[in-house]
N, C-alpha and C positions, 0 to 999 in steps of 0.2 A: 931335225931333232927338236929343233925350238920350235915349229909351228907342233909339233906334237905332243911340246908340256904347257903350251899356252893350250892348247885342248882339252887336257886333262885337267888342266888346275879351273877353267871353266866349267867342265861337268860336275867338279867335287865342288864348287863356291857353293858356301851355304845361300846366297842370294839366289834369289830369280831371275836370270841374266839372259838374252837372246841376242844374236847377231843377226841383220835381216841385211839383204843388198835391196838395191837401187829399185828394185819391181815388187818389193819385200814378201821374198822368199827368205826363207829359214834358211842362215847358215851353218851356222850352232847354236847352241843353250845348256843352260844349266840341265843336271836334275833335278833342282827345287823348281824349277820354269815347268817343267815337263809336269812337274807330282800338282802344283797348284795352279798351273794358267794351262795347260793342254787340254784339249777334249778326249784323247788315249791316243793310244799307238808309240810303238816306240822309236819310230824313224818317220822324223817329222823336218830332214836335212830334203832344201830344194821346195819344199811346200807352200803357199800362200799363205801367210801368219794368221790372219783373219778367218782362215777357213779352217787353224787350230788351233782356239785360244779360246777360253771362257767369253762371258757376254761384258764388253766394256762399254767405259763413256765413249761419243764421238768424239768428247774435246782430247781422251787418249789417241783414237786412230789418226786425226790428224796432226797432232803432234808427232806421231812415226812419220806421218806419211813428210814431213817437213823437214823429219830429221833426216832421212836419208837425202832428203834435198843440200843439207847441209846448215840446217837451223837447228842449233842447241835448245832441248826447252827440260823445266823442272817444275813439278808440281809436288808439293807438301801433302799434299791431303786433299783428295775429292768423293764427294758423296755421290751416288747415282742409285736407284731404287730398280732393284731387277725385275724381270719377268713375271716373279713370282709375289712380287711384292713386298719382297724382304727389303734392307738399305743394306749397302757395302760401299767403302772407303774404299780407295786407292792412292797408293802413292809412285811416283815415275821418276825419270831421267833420263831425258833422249838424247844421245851424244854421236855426232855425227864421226865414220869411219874411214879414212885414208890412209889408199895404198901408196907408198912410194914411187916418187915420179907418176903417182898416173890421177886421175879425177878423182871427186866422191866415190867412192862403194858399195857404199852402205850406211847403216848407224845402231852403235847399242845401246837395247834398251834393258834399262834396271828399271823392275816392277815390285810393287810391294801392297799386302793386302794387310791394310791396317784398320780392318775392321773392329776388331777385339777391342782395341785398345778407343777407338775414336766412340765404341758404343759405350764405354764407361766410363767416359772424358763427357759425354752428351746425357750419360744419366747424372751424373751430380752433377752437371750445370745445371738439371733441372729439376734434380731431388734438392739444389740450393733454394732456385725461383722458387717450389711447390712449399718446401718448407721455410720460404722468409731465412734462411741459412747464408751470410757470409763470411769471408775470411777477411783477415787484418795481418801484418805481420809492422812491427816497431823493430828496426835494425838501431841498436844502440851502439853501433862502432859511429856509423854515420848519420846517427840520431834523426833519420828516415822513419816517415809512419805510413804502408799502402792499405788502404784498401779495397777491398773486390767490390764490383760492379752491385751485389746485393748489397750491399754494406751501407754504400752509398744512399742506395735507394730507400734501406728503414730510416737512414739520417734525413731524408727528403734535403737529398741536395747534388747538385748536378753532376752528370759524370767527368768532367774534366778537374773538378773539386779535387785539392792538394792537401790531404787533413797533415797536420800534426799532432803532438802529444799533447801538448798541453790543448791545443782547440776541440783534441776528442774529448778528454775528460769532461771541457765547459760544455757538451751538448749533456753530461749526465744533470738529473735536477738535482737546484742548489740545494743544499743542506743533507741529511742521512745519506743520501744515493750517492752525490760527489763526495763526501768525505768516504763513503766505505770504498770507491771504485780510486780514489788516489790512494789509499793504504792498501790495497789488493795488489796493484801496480807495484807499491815499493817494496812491497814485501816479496813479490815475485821477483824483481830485479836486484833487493840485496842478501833475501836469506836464497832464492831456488825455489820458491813455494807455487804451485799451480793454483789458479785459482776458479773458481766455478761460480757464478753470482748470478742473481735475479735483482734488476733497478730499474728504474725510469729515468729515461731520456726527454729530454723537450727539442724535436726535432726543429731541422730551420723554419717550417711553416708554423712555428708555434703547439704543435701538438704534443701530448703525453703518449707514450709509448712505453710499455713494459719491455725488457730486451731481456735477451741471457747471452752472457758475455764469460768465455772462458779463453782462459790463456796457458797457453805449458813456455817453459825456459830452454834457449837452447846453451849448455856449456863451453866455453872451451879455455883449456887449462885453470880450470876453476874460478871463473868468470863469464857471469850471463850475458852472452854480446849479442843475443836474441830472442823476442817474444812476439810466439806465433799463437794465432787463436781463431775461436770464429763467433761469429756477433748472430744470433739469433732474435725474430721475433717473436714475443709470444702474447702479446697484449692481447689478443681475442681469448686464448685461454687461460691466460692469467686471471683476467677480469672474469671470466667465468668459475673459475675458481676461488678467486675471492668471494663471489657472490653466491658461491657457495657454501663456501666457509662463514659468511654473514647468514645464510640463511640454514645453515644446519648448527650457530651458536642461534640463534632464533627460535628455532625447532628443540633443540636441549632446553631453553631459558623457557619455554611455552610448555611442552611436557615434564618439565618440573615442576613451575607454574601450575598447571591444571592438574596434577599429581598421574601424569600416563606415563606407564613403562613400557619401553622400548625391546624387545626380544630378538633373536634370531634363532633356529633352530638349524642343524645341518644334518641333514637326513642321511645321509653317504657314513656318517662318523657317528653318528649319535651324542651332538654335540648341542648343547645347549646356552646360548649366552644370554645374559641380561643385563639390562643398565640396572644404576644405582633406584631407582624408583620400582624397576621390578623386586629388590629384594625388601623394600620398605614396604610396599601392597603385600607383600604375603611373610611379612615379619620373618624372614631366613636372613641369617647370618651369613653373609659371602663366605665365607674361608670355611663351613661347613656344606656349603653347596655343592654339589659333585659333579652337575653341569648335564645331567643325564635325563634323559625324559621322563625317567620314574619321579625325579627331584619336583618337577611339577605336577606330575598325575597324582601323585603320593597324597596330596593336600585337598584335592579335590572329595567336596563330601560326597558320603557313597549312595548317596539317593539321587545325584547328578553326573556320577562316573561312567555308568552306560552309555548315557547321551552324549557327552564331551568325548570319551573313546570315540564312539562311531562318525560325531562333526568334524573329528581330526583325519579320522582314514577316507572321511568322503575327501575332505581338503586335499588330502595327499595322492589320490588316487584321480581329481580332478573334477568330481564328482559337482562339487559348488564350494566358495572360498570359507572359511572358518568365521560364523557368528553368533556367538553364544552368550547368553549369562548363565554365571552359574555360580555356586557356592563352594568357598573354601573353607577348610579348617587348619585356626591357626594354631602354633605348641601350644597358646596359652589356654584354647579350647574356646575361644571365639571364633563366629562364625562371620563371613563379607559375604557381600554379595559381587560378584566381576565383571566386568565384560571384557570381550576378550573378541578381538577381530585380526586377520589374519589372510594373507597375501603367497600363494604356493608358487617357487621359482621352478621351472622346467630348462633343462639342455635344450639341444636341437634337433635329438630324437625324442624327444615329447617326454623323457622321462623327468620324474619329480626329483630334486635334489637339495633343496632346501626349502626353508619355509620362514618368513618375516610377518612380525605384527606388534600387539599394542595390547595393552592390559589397561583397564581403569577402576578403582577403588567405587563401585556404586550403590554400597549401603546406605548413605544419608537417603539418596536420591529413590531408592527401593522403598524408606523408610515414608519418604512425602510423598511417591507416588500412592501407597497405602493408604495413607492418612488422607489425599484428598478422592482419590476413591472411596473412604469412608463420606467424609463429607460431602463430595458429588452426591452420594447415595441419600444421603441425610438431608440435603438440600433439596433434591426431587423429592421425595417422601415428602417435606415441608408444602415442594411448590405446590403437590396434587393435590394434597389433601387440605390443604390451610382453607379457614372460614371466609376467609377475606380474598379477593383478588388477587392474581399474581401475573407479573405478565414478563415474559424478555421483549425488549427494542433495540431496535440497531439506532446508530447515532440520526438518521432519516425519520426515526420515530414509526417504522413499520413494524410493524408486529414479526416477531419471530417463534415464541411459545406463548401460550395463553393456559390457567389452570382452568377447570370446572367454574368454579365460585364465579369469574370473570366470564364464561362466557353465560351464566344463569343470571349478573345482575346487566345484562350487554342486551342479551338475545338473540346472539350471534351462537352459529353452531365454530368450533375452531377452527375449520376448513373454510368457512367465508372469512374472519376477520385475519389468516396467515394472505389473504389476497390483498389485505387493505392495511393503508397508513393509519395512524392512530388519530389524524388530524380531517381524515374521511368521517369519521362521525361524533367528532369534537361541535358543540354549539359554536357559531361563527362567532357569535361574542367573546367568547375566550380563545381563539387560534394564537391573537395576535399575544398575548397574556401566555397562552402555551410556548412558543418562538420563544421569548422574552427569558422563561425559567429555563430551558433547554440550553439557553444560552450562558446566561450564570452558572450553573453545572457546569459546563463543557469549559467557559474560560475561565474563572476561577477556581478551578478541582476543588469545589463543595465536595464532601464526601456524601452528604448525604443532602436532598432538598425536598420538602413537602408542600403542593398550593392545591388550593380546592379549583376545581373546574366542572362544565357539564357536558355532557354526550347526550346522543339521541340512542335510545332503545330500537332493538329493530321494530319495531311496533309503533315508532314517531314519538313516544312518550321522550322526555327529557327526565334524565339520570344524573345523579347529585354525587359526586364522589371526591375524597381528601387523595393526594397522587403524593406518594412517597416514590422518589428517584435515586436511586441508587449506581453511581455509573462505577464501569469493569473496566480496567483496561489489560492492554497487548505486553507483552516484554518491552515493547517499545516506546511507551508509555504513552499510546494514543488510546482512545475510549473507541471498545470495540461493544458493547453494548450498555444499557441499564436495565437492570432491576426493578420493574414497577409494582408498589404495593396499591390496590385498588379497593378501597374504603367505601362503598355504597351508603351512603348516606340520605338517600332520597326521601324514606319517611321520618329521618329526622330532621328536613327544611322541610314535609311537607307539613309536619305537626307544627313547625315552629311559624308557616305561614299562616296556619289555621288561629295558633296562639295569636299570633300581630294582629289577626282578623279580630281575635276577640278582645284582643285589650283596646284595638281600634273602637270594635261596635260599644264595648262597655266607657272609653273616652266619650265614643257620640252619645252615649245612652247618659251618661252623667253631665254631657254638657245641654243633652234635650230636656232630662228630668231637671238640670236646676234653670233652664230655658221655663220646662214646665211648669215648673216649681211657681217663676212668678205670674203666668201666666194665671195659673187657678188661683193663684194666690187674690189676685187682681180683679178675675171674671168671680169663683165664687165670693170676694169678698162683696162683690157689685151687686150679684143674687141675694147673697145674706142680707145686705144694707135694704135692698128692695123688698126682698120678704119681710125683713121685718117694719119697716114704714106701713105698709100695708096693713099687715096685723094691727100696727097700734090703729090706722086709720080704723081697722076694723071692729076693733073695740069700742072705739068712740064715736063712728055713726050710728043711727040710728032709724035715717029715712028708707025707706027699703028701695027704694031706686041706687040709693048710691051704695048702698050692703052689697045690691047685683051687680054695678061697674066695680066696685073691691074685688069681690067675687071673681068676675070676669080675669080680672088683671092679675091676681095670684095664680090662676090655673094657667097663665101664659108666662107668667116668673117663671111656673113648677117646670113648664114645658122647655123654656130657655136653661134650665138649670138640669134638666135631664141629658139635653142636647147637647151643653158642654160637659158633661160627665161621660158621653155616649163618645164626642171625639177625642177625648182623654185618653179611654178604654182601648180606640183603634189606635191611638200611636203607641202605647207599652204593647199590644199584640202585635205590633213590628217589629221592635226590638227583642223576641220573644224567642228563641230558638229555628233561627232563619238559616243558619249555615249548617246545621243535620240535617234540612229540606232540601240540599239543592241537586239537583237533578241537571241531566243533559236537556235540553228545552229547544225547540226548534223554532228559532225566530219565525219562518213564513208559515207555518203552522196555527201559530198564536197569534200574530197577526189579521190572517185569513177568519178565526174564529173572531175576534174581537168584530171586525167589521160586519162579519155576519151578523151580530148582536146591536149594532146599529143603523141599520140599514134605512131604517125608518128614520131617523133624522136627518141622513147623508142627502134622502130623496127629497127633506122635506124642503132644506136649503137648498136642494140642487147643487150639492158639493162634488168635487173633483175629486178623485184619490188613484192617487199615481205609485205603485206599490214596486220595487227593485230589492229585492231580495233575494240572493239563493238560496236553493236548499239544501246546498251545505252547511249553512251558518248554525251553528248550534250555539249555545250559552249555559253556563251552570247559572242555574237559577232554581229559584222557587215557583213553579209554574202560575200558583194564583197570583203571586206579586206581580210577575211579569205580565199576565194580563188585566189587573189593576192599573198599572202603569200606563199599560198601553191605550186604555181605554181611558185615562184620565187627560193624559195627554189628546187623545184624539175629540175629545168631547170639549177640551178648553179652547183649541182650536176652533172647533165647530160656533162655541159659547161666545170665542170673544172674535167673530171672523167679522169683515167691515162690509157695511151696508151700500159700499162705492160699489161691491166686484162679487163676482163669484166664487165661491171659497175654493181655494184649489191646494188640497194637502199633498207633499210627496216624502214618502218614507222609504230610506235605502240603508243597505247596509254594508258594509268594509271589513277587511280584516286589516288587525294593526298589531303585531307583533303575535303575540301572544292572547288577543281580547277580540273581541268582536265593536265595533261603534255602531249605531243605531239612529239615524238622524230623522228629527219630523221638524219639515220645512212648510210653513201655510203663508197664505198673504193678507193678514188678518189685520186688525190694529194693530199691534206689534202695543212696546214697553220702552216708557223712558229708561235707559237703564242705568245713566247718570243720576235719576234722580231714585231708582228704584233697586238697583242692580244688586245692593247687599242686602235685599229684603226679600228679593221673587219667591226663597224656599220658606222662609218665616211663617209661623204659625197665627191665622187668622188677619195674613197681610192681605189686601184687594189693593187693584192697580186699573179697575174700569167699577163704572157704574153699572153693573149689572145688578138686578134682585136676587139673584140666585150665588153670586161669590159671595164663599164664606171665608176665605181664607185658611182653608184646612185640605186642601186637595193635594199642590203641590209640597207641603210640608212632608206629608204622608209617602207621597212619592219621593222625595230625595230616600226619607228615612227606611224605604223599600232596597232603594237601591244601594244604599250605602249597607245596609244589614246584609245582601247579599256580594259583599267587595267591588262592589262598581260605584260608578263616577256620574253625575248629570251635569252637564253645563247651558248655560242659554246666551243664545247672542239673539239680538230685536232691535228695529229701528220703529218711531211710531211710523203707525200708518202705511207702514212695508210690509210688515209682519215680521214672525217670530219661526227660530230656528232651535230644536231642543238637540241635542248630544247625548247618549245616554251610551255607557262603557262597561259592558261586562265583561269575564273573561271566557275562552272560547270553552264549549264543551265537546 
């Protein structure tokens, strides 16, 4: 009867309970054994347990198998991962089974499947680790403070660590954080108050850390004898949220600043919101606002309501985001101009459900973009048509735009000089002068700077022009081009060379005529005094012999006296309108003819003449001057050449800037010119004993060449001979 209620009260045990003997076969079991650890059947009395029991650990089989040995074993809690992949927990108790008077038997085993409970005990341990989540509890009977393993870990400080109350509060930071986390505390432990906080901790390694720390009270008989909580981190999203909160009062303080309203629309509700800056751009009073999408369509003028409906259902329908300007009307019957941009939020099934964006007040900026549309237009008009040059450059000084006028005083078509720097057909003389101004402009912000300088024409001619610079700059206040005004001034240096030319020749012509002045003053006065000696002589003889030497000797006064009247005559017909004669003249041309014209003397001396000329050398001259010149020269040579040697002339020519030079070298007697040298050009100077110098050759010659703007010089040693220089300018 008693093995028969110990049987019974075994099948009904809510536990999982098996009796196994010695070779562990089944000798009874629960039916909770049977419903959770069997594989079916319902006589499973005499069977090998292993061969009817779910999939367990090995470390369960042999502890059965030990237990029947007669070794006790207990296990709390084991994980093992089944077949399938899943985890399951078990829990045991092997208790070894003796029959009276006789050996071991057996052993029972209590099973327990603590899966449930061990899988929600494993998710918040690690929904604590994932979310930085500890607990704390402060027992105030035994003024005990624990904390959990996470807890520890946001204080950075080791797990063995013993906190109490007062050393937790000292990790809050000193001042606002500890003072509000010690009044949280007392006011939890003496009114009952929970509390829920966000502060900063300075951990043991020194770190700031944002925590959230909440606590609840436990009572008993009206008295807090416990405060249990749990200690959070949240410093990654705090700070992100601060820095949020910094950058959306940023974003507020910036589109108030720059006058942008802020909008939301919600399409689902037909809701309309807008910041304070939206209802100031379109002059509506909030508390008449209705928040509805007519509220803004409403206002919109009706010559741009079309286009703004249809920008808004493309927006919404996904078509392309919302960007518009366009015009409003406001109560008072003024008119803005907006812009108006716009951001369409969609679900996850692609549908449209709201709509975010930004409005901006752009009348001023409508107003200036007009206005310098106007002027841009006024300003081109100016630059094509203007009489004068105009040009853009980049700070490099390359050409960017050029008008008409500039490329007609240039020579350039626009398409050659948009290829070229402006310093490509600058005269080399003024580059460094050009550098120089560009740079005053640029570092001193002149507003404006004007220097004269010259360029070559595409034709080689040199171009005379005043440079008015003008420099522009970027929002950024760098100079992103200038303004060049181009002033052609070429026939007003070329007139004003011509002028110098003639107030030069008219200086030389007043300093030849009072030259001249005493010269006749001096020779006719020499004629007169002889003419009249004579006469009287002629009056008062009377032998006829001596009547015919009077006779004789006045017809050779008259002839001396005509002589100098005759080379008087040729120096004012040099000074005489010589620079309206001057022509392009070709030095080896005129040369070549001159020689020709002598030829008979060259052979009579048996003279040298060694000729280096090209024939590109041209000169503005007067073609008869220049071959006077040349012949006079070549015959004084010939005239005064030395009786030691054979004459040998050699005439060549250079270019030197802008002139042509002209050199006649012979090896003649040559010219003291220490004792001569400020006399060689003088009128009726002689420097050899010749019968034939009259001293009016070279005179003649300088005043040739100086009436045509050139230069003569002479260098001579005696007895070496003599080297002439002569400088016109090129033609």
């Amino acid at each position: 009867m008693k093995t028969l209620a110990v049987d019974f009260l075994l099948k009904e045990s809510p536990n999982a309970i098996a009796i196994v003997d010695t070779k562990l076969n089944y000798i009874s079991y629960s039916n909770e054994w049977l419903e959770k650890f069997s594989l079916g059947g319902s006589d499973c009395v005499n069977k090998y347990v292993f061969d009817n029991i779910i999939e367990t650990p090995d470390l369960f089989k042999n502890a059965v198998e030990n237990g029947v040995n007669g070794k006790e074993h207990v296990n709390n809690g084991q994980k093992f991962i089944l077949p399938d992949g899943s985890p399951q927990w078990l829990k045991w108790k092997i208790t070894p089974s003796k029959l009276q008077n006789q050996g071991f038997d057996g052993a029972i085993v209590f099973l327990e499947d603590i899966t449930a409970q061990q899988k929600e005990i494993e998710l918040l341990h690690k929904a604590e680790k994932v979310a930085r989540i500890g607990c704390w509890e402060l027992d105030l009977i035994n003024n005990t403070v624990h904390w959990t393993k996470t807890t520890k870990e946001i204080h950075q400080v080791s797990q063995d660590f013993v906190p109490n109350l007062e050393g937790g509060i000292n990790f809050y930071k000193e001042g606002v954080h500890r003072e509000k986390i010690s009044y949280l505390v007392s006011c939890a432990i003496a009114e009952k108050k929970p509390f829920d906080t966000e502060l900063i901790i300075i951990t043991a390694k020194g770190n700031e850390v944002w925590v959230r720390a909440k606590g609840e009270v436990e009572v008993l008989n009206g008295k807090a004898v416990r405060l249990v909580g749990t200690f959070q981190d949240i410093d990654e999203r705090k700070r992100i949220e601060l820095a949020h909160q910094e950058i959306s009062e940023r974003l507020k303080i910036t589109t108030q600043t720059a006058q942008i309203g802020t909008w939301n629309y919600d399409l689902l509700d037909n809701n309309l919101e807008w910041d304070d800056e939206m209802y100031r751009i379109f002059n509506v009073d909030e508390s008449q606002f209705s928040g509805s999408f007519t509220s803004w369509s409403s206002t919109i003028h009706k010559d741009d309501l079309d286009r703004v409906l249809k920008a808004t259902n493309d927006a919404i329908n996904g078509v392309k985001d919302f960007d518009e300007e366009y015009r409003i009307t406001n109560l008072d019957g003024t008119i803005k101009h907006i812009k108006g941009i716009s951001k369409t939020i969609k679900d996850r099934d692609g549908k449209s459900f709201k709509m975010t964006g930004a409005n901006w007040d752009i009348t001023e900026l409508r107003s200036t973009k007009l206005e310098l549309a106007k002027n841009t237009k006024l300003f081109s008009k100016t630059f094509e048509h203007s009489a004068i040059g105009m040009a853009l450059v980049n700070p490099d000084l390359k050409w960017l735009k050029v008008n008409k006028s500039l490329t007609d005083s240039l020579g350039y078509s626009e398409e050659e000089l948009m290829q070229m720097n402006s310093l490509d057909i600058t005269h080399p003389d003024d580059i460094a002068a050009s550098n120089i101004y560009k740079n005053e402009i640029t570092s001193k912000n002149n507003e404006r700077s004007q220097f004269q300088k010259r360029f070559f024409h595409k034709n080689g001619n040199v171009v005379h022009a005043i440079i008015g610079a003008t420099p522009v700059k970027d929002q950024g206040g760098n100079i992103s081009h200038f303004i060049i005004q181009f002033l052609d001034i070429t026939e007003r240096i070329e007139s004003q060379k011509k002028l110098e030319a003639l107030v030069d020749v008219t200086k030389s012509q007043n300093e030849s005529l009072t030259n001249f002045a005493h010269i006749v003053s001096h020779n006719l006065r020499s004629h007169s005094t002889n003419m009249g000696m004579l006469t009287k002589f002629l009056n008062e003889e009377n032998v006829d012999g001596e009547l015919k030497n009077i006779h004789e000797m006045i017809i050779s006064a008259s002839q001396s006296l005509s002589e100098t009247i005759a080379h008087l005559n040729d120096v004012v017909q040099v000074k005489t309108g010589a620079l309206e004669k001057l022509q392009s003249v070709s030095v080896l041309t005129t040369m070549e003819q001159i020689t020709k014209s002598i030829n008979g003397l060259l052979e009579e001396q048996n003279a040298q003449l060694h000729i280096d000329i090209p024939k590109s050398h041209f000169v503005n001259a007067v073609p008869a001057y220049l071959e006077s010149i040349f012949l006079n020269i070549l015959t004084n040579a010939l005239k005064y050449s030395s009786k030691k040697r054979t004459p040998i002339i050699k005439i060549k020519s250079n270019i030197e800037k802008s002139h042509i030079v002209i050199s006649f070298s012979d090896n003649g007697q040559g010219i003291n010119m220490k004792r001569h040298g400020d006399k060689i050009f003088g009128m009726y100077k002689t420097f050899h004993k010749h019968k034939d110098a009259k001293g009016i050759g070279l005179f003649i010659t300088k005043n040739q060449i100086e009436s045509m703007s050139g230069k003569i010089s002479v260098k001579s040693e005696v007895d070496k001979g003599t080297t002439m220089f002569i400088k016109l300018k090129q033609g």
